[in-house]
N, C-alpha and C positions, 0 to 999 in steps of 0.2 A: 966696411972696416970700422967705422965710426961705432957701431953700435957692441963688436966684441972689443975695441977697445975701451968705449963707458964701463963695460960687466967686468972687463980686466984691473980697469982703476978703482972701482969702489962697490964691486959689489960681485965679486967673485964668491964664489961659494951658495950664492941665492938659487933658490931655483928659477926655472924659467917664469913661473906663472906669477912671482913674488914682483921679478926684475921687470915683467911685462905692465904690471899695473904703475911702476914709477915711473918706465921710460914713457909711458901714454900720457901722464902729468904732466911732463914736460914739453909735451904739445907733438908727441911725435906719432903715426897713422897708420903703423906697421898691423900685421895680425899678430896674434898672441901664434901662433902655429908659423907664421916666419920667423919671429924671433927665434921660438927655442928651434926651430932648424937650421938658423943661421947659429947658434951656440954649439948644437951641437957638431956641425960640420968642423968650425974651430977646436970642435975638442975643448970647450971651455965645462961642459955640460953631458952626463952621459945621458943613455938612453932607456926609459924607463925598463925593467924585465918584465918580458912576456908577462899577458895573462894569464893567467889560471884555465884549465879546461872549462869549469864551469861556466866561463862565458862564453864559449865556442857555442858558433850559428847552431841552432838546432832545426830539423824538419820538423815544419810545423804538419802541429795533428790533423788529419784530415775531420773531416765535418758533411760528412754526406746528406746531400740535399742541399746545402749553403748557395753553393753554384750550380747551375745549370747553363748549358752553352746548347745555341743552335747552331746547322751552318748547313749550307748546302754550298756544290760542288757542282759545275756542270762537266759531264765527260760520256763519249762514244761506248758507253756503258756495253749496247748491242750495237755491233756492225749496223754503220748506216744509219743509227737515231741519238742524239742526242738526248740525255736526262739529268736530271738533276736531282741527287740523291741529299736527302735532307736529313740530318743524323741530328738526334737530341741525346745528350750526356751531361753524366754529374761529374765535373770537376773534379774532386775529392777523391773517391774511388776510381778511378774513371770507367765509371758503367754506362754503360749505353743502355738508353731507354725505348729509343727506337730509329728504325733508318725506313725510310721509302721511298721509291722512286717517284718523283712528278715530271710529267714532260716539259720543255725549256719553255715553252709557251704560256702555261698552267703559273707558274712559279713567280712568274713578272708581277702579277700583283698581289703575292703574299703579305701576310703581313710582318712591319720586321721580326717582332718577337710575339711567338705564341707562348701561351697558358700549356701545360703540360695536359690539362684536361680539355682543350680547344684542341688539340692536333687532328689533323682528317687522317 
């Protein structure tokens, strides 16, 4: 209450970002984003109007070959045997470059990440 009554007494009509740099002078610890949400709540202050489309998120562009992901998986692929399929893809497109099966055994001391031209 303290704070939309200062803006009421002496300094109505500022904006938020003007009133925020005075009330901090005065030795006070608030954020510049509590404040104008405590004004605005009061209705001392309105709310800026939406952006412009131009700033709306955009997808960024993919960039094939930037990333590359490995990963394997172990699952009952054939009745009865465990494997572990190891699939390499690019990120971006999402292409896959290649998948293989290694048995569960085989797989334990892979390395983490291979070289796309190191793959067995």
């Amino acid at each position: 209450m303290a704070l939309t009554e200062r803006y009421r007494a002496r300094h109505d009509g500022w904006c938020a970002r003007h009133f925020h740099t005075w009330y901090t002078r005065s030795g006070e610890r608030r954020s510049d984003t509590r404040v104008k949400t405590r004004l605005q709540e009061a209705k001392l202050i309105q709310k800026a109007p939406r952006r412009g489309i131009h700033r709306k998120q955009r997808e960024r562009a993919p960039w094939p070959g930037m990333i590359h992901h490995q990963d394997g998986s172990t699952h009952e692929w054939v009745l009865g045997r465990e494997w572990d399929l190891i699939l390499t893809m690019d990120d971006a497109p999402s292409e896959h470059y290649s998948m293989f099966f290694v048995s569960t055994a085989s797989s334990a001391g892979a390395p983490a990440q291979w070289r796309l031209d190191e793959l067995p």
